[in-house]
SERO-4910 file (N, C-alpha, C, O; in steps of 0.05 Angstrom, whole numbers):
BEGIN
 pado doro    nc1    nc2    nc3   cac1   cac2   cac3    cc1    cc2    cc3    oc1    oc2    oc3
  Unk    A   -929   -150  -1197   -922   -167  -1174   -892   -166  -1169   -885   -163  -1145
  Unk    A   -874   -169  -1189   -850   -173  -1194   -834   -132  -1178   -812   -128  -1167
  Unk    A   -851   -116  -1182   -843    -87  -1176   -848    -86  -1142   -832    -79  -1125
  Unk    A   -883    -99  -1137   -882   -102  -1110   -857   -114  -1094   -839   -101  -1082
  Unk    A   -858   -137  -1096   -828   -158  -1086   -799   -128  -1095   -781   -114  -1086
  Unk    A   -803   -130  -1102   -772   -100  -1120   -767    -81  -1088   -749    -75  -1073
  Unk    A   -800    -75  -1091   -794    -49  -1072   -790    -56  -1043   -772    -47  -1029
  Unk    A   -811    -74  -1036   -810    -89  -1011   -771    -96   -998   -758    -91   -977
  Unk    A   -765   -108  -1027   -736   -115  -1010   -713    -89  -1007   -693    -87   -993
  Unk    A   -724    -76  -1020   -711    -51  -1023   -711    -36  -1000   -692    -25   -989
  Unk    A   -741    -36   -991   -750    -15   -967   -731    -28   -940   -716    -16   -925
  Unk    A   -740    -56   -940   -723    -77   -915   -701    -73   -921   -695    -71   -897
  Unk    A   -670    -67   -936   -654    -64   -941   -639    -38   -925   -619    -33   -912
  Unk    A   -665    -24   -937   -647     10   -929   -657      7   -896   -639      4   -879
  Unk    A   -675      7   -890   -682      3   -868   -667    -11   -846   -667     -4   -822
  Unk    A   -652    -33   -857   -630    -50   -831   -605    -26   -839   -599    -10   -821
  Unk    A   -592    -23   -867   -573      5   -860   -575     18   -852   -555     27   -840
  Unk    A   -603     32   -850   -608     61   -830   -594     46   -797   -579     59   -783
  Unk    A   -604     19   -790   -596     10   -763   -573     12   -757   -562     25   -739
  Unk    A   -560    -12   -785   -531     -7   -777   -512     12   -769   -493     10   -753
  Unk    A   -522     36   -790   -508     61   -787   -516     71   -763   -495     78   -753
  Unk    A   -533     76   -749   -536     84   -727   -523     76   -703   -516     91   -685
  Unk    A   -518     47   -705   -511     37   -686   -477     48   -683   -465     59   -664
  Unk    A   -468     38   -712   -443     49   -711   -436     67   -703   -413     68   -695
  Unk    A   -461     97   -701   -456    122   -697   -448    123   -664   -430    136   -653
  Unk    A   -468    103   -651   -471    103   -622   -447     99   -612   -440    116   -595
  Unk    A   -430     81   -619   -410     65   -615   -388     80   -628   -369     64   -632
  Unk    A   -382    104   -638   -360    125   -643   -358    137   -619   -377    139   -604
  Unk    A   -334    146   -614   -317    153   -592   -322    190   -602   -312    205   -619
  Unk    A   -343    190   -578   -345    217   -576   -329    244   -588   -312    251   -571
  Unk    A   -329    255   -602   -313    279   -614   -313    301   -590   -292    314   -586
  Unk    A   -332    304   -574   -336    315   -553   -315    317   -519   -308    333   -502
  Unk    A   -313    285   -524   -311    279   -501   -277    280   -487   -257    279   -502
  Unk    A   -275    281   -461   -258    291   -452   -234    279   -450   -239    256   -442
  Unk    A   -209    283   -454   -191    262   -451   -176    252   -422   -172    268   -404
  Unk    A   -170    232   -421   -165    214   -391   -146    243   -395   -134    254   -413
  Unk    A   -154    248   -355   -120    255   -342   -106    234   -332   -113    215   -318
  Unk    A    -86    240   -341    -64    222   -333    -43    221   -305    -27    239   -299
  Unk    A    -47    204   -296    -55    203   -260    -21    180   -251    -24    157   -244
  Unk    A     -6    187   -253     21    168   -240     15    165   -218      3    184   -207
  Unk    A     20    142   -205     30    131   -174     55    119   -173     65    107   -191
  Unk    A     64    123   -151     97    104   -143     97     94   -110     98    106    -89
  Unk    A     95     63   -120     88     51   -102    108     47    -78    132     52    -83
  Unk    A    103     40    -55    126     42    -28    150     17    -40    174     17    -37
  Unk    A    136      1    -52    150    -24    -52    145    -39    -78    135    -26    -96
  Unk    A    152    -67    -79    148    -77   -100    122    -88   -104    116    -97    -82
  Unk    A     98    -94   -124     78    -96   -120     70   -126    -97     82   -147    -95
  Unk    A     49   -118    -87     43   -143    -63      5   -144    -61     -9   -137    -80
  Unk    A      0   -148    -47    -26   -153    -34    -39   -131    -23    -63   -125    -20
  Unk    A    -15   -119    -19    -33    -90      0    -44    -70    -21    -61    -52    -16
  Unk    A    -30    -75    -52    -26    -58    -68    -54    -62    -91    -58    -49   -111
  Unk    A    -68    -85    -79    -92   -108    -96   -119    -82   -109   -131    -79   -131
  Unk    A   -120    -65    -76   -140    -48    -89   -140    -35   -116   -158    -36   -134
  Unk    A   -117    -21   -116   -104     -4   -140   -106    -13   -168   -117     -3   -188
  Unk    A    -84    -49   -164    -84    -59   -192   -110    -65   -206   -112    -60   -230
  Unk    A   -140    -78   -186   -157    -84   -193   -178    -60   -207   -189    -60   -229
  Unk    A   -179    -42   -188   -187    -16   -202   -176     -9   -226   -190     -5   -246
  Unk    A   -153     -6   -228   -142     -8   -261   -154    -31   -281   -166    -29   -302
  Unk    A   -148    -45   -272   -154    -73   -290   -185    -75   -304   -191    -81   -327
  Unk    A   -210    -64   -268   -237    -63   -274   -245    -44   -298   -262    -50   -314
  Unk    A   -228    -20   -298   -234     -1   -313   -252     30   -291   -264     50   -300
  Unk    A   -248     21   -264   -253     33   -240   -245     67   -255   -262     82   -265
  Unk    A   -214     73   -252   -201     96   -255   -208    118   -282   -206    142   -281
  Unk    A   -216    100   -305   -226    116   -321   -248    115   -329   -254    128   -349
  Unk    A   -269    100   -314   -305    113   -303   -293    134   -297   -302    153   -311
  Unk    A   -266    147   -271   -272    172   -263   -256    194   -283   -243    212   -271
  Unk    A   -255    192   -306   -236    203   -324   -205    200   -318   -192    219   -325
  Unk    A   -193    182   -309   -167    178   -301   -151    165   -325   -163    153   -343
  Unk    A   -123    168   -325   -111    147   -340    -79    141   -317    -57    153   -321
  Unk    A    -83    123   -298    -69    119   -282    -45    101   -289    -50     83   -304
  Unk    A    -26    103   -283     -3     84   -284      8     83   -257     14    101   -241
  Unk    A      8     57   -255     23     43   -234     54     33   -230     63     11   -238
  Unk    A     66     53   -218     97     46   -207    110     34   -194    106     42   -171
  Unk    A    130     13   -192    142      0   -175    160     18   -157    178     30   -170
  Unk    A    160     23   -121    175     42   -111    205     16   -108    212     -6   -117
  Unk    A    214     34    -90    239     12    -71    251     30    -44    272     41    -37
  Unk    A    223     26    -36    216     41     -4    206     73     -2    208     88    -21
  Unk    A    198     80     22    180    101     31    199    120     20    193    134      1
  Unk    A    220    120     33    241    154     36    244    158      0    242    181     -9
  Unk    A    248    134    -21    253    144    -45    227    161    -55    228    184    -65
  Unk    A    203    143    -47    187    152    -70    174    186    -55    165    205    -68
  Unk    A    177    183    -34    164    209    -17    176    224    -26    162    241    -37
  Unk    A    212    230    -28    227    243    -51    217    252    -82    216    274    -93
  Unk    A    212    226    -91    198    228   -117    179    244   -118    178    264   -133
  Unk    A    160    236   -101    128    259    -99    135    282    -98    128    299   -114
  Unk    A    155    289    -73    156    309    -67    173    330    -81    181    353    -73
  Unk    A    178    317   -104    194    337   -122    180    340   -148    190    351   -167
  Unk    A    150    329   -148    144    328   -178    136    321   -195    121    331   -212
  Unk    A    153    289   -190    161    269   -209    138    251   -214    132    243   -237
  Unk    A    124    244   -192     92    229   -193     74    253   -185     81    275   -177
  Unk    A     54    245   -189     25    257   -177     16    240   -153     -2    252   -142
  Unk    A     21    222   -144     13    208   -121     34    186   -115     50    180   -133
  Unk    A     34    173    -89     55    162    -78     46    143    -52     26    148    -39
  Unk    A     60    125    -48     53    107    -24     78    107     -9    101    107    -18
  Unk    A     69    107     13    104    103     36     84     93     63     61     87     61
  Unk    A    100     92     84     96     93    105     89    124    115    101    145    108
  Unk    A     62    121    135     54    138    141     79    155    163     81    180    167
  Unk    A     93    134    175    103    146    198    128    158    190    141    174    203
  Unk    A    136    148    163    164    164    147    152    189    142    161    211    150
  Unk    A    128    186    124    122    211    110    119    238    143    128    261    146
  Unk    A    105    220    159    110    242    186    138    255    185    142    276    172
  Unk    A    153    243    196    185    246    191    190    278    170    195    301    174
  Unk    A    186    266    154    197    277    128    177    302    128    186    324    120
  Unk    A    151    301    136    144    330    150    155    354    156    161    375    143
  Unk    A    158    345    188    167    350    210    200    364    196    212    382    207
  Unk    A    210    351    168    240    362    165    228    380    147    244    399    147
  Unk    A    206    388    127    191    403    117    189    400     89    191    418     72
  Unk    A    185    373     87    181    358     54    152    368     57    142    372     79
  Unk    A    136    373     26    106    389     31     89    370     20     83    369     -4
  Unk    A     81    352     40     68    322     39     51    327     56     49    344     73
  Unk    A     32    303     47      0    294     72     -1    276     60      6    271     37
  Unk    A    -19    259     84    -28    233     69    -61    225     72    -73    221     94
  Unk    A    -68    223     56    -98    220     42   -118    195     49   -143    193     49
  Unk    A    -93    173     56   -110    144     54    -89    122     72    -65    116     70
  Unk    A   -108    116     86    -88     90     99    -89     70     94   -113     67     92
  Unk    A    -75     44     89    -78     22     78    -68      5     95    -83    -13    104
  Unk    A    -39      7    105    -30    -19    117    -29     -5    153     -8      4    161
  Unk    A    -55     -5    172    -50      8    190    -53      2    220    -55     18    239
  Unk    A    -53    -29    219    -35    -50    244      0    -40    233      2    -40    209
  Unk    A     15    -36    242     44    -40    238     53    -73    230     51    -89    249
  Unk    A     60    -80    209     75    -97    197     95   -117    217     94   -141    222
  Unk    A    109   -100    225    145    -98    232    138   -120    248    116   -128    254
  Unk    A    163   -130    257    163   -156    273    182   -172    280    193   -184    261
  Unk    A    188   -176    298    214   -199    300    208   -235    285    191   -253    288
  Unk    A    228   -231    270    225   -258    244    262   -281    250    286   -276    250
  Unk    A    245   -303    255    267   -321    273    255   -349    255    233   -351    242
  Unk    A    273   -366    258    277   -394    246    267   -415    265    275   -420    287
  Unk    A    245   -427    249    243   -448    277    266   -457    294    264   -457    319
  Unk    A    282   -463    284    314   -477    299    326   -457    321    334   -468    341
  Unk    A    328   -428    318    338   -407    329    327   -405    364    333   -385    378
  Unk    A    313   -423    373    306   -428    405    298   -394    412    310   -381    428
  Unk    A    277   -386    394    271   -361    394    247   -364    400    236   -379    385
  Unk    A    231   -353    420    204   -363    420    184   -334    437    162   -326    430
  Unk    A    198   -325    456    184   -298    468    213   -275    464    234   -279    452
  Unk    A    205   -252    475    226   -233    469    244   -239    493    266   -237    481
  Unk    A    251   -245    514    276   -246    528    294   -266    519    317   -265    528
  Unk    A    286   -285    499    306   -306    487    318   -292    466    337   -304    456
  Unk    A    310   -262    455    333   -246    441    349   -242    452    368   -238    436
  Unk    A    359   -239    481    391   -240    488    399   -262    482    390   -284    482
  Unk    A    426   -249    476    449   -273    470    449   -276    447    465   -292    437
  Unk    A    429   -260    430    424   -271    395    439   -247    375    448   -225    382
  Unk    A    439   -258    351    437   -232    337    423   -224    316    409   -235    298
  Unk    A    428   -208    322    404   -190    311    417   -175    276    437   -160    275
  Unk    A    400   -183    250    412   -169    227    393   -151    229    369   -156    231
  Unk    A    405   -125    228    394    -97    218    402    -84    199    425    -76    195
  Unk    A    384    -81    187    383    -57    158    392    -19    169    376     -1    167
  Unk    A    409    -18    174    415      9    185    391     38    171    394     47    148
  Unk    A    373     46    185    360     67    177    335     65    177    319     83    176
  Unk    A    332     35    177    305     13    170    282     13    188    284     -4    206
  Unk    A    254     32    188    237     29    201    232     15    227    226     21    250
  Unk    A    239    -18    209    233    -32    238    253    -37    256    251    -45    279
  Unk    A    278    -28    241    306    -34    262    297    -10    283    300    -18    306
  Unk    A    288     16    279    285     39    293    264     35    318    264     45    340
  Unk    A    244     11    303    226     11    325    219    -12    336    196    -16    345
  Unk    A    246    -36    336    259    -57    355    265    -51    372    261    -66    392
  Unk    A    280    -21    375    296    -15    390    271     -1    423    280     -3    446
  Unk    A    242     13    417    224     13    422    208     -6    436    195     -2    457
  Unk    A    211    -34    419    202    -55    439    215    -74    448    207    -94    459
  Unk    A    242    -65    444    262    -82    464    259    -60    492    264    -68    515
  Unk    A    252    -35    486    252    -17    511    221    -30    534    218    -30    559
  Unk    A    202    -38    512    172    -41    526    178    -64    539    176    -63    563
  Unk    A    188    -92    525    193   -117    535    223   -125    559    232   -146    568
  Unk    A    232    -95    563    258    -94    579    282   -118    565    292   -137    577
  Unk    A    285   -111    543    309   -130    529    339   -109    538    342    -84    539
  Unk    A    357   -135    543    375   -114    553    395   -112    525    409   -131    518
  Unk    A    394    -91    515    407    -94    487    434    -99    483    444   -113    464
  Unk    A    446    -87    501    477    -99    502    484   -126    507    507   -132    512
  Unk    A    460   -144    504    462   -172    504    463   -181    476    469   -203    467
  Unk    A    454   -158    462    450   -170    432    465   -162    409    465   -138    405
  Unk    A    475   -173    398    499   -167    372    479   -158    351    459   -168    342
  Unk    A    491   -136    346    486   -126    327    493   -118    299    505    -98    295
  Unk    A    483   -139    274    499   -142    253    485   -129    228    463   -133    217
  Unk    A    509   -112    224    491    -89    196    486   -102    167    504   -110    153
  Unk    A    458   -103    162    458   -118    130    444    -94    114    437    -71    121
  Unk    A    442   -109     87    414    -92     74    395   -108     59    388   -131     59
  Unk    A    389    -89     47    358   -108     39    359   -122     27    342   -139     32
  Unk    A    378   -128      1    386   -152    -17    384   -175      1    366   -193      0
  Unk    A    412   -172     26    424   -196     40    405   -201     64    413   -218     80
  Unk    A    387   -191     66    368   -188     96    361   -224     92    374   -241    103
  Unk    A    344   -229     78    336   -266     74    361   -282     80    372   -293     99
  Unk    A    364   -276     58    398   -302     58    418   -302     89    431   -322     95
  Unk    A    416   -279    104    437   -276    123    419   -299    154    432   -311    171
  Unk    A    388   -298    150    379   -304    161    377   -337    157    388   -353    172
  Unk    A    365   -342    137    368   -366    119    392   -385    132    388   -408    140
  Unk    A    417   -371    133    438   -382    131    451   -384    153    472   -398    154
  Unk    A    443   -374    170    448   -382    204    467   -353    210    471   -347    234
  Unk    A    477   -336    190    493   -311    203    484   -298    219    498   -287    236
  Unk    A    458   -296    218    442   -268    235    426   -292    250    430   -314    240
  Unk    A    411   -292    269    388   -303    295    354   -294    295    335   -302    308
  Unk    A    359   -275    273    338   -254    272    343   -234    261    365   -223    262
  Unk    A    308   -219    242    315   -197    228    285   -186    241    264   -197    248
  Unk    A    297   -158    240    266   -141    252    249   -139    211    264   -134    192
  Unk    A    228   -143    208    221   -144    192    197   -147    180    190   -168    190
  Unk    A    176   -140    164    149   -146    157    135   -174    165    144   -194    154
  Unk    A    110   -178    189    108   -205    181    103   -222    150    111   -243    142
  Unk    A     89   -202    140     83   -206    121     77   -178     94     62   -158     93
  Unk    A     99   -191     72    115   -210     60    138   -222     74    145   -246     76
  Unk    A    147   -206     81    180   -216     90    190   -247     99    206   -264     90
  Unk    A    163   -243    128    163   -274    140    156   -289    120    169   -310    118
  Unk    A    135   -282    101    121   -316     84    143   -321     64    149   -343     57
  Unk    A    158   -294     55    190   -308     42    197   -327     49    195   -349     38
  Unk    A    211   -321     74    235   -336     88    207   -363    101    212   -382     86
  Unk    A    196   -367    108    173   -392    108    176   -406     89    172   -431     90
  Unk    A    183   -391     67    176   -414     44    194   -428     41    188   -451     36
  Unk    A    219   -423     42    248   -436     46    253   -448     74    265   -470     72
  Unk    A    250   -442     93    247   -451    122    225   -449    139    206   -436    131
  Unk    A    223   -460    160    204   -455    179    215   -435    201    237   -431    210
  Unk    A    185   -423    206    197   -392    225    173   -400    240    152   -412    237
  Unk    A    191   -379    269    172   -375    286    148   -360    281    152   -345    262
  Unk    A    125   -357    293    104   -345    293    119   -317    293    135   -315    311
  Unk    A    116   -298    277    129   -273    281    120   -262    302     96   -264    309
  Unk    A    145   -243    321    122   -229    344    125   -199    336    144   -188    327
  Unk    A    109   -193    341     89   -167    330    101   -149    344    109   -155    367
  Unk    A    104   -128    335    114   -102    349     92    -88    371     92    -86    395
  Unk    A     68    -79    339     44    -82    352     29    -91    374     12    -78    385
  Unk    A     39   -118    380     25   -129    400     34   -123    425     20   -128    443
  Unk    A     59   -111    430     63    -94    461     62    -73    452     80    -58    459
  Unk    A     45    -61    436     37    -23    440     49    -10    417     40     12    412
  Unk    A     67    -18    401     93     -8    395     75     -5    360     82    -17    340
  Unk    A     53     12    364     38     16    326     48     41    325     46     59    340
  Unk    A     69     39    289     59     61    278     53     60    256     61     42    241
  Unk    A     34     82    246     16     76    216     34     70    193     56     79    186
  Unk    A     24     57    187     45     47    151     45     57    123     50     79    115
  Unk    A     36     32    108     28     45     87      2     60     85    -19     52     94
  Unk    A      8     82     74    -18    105     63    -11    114     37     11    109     27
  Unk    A    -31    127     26    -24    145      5    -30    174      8    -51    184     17
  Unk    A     -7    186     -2     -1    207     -4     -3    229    -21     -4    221    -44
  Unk    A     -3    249    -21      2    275    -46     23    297    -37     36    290    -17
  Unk    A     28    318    -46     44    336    -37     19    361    -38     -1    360    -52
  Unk    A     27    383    -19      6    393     -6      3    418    -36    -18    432    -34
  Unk    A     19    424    -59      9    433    -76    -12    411    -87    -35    417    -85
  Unk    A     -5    389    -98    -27    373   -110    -56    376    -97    -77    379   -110
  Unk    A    -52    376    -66    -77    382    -54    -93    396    -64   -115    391    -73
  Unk    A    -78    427    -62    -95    448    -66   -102    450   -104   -120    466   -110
  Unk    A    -90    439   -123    -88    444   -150   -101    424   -162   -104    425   -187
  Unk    A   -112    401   -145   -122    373   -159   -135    358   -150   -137    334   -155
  Unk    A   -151    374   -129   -175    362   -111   -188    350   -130   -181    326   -128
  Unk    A   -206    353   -154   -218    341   -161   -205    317   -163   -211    299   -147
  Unk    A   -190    314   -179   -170    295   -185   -162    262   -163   -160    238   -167
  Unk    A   -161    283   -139   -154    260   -108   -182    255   -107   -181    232   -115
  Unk    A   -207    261   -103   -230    250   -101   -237    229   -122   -245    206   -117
  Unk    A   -232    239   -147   -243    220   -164   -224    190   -164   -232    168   -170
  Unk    A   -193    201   -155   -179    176   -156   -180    156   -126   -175    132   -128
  Unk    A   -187    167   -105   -198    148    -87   -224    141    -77   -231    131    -56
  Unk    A   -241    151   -103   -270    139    -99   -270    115   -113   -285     97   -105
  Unk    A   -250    111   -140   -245     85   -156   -225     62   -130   -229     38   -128
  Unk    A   -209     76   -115   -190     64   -110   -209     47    -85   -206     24    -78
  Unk    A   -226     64    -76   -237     51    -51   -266     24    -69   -269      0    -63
  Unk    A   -280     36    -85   -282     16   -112   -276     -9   -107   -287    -29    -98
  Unk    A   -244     -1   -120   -227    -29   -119   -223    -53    -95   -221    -78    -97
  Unk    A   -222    -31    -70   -222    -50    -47   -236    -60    -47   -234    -84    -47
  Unk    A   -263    -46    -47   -298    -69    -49   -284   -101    -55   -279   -120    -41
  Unk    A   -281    -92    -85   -280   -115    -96   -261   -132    -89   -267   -156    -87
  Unk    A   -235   -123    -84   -221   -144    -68   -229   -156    -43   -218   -177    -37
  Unk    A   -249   -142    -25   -255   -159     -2   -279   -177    -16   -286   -199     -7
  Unk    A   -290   -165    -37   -308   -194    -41   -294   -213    -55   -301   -237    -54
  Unk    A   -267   -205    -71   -264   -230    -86   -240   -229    -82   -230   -216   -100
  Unk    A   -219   -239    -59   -189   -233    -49   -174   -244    -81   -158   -229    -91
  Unk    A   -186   -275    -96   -176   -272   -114   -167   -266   -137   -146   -271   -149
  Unk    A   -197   -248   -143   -190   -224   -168   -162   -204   -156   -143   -198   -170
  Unk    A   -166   -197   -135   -141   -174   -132   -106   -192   -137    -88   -183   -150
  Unk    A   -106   -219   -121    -84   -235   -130    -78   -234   -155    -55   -231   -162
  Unk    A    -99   -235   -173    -96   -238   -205    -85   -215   -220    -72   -215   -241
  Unk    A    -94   -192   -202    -96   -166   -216    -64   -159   -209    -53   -143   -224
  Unk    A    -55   -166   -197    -35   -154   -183     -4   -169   -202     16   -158   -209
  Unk    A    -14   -202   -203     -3   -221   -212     -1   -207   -250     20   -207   -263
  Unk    A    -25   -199   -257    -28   -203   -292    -10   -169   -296      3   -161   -315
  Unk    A    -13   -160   -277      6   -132   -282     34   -130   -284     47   -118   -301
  Unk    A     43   -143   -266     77   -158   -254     77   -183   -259     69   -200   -243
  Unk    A     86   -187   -279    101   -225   -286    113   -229   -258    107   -250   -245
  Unk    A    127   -214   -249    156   -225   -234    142   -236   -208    153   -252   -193
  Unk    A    117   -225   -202    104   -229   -176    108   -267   -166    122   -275   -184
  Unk    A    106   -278   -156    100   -300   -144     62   -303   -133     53   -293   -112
  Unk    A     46   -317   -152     12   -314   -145     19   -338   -120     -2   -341   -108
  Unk    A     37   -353   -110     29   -363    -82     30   -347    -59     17   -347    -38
  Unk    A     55   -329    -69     58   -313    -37     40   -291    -40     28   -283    -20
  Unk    A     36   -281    -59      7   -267    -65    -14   -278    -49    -21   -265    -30
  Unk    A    -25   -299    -53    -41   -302    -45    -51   -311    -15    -73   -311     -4
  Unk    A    -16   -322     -4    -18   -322     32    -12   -296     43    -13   -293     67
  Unk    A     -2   -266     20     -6   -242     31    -32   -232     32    -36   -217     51
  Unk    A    -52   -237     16    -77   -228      9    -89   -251     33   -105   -239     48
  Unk    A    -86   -275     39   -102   -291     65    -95   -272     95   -108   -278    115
  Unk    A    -77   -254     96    -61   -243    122    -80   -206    116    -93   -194    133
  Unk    A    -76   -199     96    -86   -175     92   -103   -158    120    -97   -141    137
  Unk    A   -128   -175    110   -143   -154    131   -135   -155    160   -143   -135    172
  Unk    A   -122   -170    175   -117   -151    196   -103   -135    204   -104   -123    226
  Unk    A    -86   -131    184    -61   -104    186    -84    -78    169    -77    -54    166
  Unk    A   -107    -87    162   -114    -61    154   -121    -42    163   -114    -20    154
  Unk    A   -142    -48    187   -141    -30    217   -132    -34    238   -121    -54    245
  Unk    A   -139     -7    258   -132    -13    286   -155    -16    297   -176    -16    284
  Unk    A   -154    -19    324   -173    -25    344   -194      2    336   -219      3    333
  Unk    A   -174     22    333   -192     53    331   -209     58    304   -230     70    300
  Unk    A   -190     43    287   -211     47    252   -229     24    254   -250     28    243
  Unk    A   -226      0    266   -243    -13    267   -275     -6    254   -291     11    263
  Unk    A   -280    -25    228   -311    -16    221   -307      4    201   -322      5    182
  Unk    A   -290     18    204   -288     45    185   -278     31    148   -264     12    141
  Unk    A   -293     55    133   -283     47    105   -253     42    104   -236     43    121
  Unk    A   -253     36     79   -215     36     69   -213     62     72   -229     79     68
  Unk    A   -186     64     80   -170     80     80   -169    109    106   -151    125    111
  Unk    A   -197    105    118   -194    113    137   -176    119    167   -163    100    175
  Unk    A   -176    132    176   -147    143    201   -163    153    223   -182    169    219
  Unk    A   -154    142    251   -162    151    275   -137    170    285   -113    169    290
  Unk    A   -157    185    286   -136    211    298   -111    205    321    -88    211    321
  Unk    A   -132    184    343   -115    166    357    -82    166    341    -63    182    342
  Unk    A    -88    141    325    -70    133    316    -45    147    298    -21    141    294
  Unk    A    -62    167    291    -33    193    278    -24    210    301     -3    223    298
  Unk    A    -40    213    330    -25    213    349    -11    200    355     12    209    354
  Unk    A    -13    169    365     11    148    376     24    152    349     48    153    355
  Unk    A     24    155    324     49    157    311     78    179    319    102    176    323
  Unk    A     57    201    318     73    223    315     84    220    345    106    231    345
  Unk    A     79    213    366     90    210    390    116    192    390    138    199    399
  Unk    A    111    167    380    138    149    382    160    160    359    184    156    361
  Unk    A    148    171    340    164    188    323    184    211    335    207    218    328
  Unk    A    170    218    352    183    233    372    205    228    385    227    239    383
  Unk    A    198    207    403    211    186    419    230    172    409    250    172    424
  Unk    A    232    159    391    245    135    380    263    141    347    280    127    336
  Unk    A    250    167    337    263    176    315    278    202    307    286    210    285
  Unk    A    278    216    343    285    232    332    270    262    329    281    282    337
  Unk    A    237    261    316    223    274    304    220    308    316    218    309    341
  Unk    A    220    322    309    213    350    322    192    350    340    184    327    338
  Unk    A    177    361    356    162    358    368    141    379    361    152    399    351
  Unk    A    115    383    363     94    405    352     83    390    328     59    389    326
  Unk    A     96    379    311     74    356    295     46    347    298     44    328    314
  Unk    A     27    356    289     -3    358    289    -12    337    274      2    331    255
  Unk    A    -41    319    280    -41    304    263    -49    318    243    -36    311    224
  Unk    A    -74    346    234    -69    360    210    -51    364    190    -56    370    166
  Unk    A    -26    360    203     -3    372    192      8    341    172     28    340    158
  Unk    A     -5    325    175      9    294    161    -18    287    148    -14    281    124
  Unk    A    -44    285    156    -59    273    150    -92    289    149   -103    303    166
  Unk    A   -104    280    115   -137    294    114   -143    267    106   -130    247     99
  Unk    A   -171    277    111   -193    252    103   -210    262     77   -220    243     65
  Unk    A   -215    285     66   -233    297     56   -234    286     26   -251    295     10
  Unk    A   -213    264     16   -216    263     -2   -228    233     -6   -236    221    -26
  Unk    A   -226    223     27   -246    187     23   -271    193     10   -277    217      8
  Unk    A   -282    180      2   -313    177     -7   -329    184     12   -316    176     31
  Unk    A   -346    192     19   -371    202     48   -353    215     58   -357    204     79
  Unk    A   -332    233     64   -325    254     80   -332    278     72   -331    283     48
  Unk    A   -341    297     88   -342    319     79   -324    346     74   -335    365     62
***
């Protein structure tokens, strides 16, 4: 009796080890298996709301379902990091769509892959107190400009659409450190500038006018996108597919849950601020299309609209002329394109 009971516990014994060990086996990290590529980005700017898709996809574990091992960069504007890309230094990059045109056209070997921020931003940003309220009350004011600065370039555009007579307006050179404070402080009348972040800064310290939109008299050009350099194209297709099928992923989830992407963005960057985060992420979607992408996935581009880019680019910057939208912008690497 005493041998029966012996063997019995014996047999149940080996029997849960056989489990255990198996299980353990399951749960070993493949000897096989492939190791993350390692995927840099360098972002246009400092991390924000627009940038929600990305962090969250990292965070979900989005990027390395597609074998990725991504790191996320803080830029400090379009012209650096398009530099950066375009020498090397990252594997992918965010700027403004209508710089990276630019920088084309001078024969940096760039395209851009994905559009993100593609209502135009820019905007005239005034103090409630400043008796600023439509565009002909910019005469007589002044105006702080960032010399070189996107939106200073394409003020000058819709002071042309709204007939501002510019020699009415002083024009006082700042930069981007002093751009808030100069405004803040009564030196400047107005800064051409992002509604958002820029405006919900200076909001939070003062009250501002309703920003007026560049956009809204005609004056769009595409913004933030992301980018590659046209070797990466051809050497890492797999690579751009797999990293904006996660990235578009990520958006999902930020439009279902605006405040996982706040979080994601927040738990990556201490330095972030989660309030203005989160009145950038309440503003988000309508800078994300135009009238023309309307309906369309993330990241999608109406040909339209890399036309009116490359046109006022023309017009207002300078740009060479013969610029194609081919020549700045593919789709082939969104998710459903072919």
């Amino acid at each position: 009796m005493r041998s029966f009971s012996f063997n019995r516990h014996f047999h149940r014994r080996f029997i849960l080890g056989c489990l255990t060990a198996a299980i353990a086996f399951v749960h070993m990290p493949s000897i096989d298996a492939a190791p993350l590529e390692k995927v840099s980005v360098r972002l246009d700017w400092l991390p924000g709301a627009d940038h929600a898709a990305l962090f969250l996809a990292k965070e979900k574990g989005f990027y390395e379902e597609q074998g990725l091992d991504v790191e996320i960069l803080s830029g400090q504007g379009s012209v650096p990091t398009l530099q950066l890309v375009a020498s090397g230094n990252q594997t992918i990059g965010l700027a403004s769509l209508s710089a990276l045109a630019l920088a084309e056209s001078k024969g940096a070997p760039v395209i851009g892959i994905a559009g993100i921020m593609q209502r135009a931003p820019e905007s005239v940003i005034s103090l409630k107190t400043s008796g600023i309220s439509k565009p002909s009350d910019l005469e007589g004011k002044k105006f702080g400009a960032v010399p070189g600065d996107q939106a200073q370039r394409l003020f000058d555009a819709y002071a042309e659409v709204n007939k501002i007579d510019m020699s009415k307006i002083k024009k006082i050179s700042l930069n981007y450190a002093s751009m808030y404070s100069s405004l803040l402080n009564g030196d400047v009348d107005f800064i051409a500038a992002w509604a958002v972040p820029d405006g919900t800064k200076v909001n939070k310290v003062k009250p501002i006018n309703p920003p007026m939109m560049f956009s809204d008299s005609g004056i769009n050009t595409l913004g933030t996108g992301i980018f590659v350099t046209k070797d990466t194209l051809e050497k890492k297709a797999d690579v751009l597919k797999r990293f904006m099928t996660a990235t578009e992923k990520g958006a999902d989830a930020v439009e279902k849950d605006p405040a996982a992407g706040v979080a994601a963005v927040h738990a990556a960057n201490a330095e972030t601020d989660p309030e203005i985060l989160a009145i950038e992420m309440k503003e988000l979607p309508r800078f994300l299309h135009t009238d023309n992408s309307a309906g369309k996935p993330y990241g999608w581009v109406a040909e339209k609209d890399l036309v009116q880019t490359i046109s006022i680019q023309e017009k207002y910057f300078g740009m060479r002329e013969g610029v194609k939208p081919g020549d700045i912008f593919t789709s082939k690497f969104l998710p459903g394109a072919e």
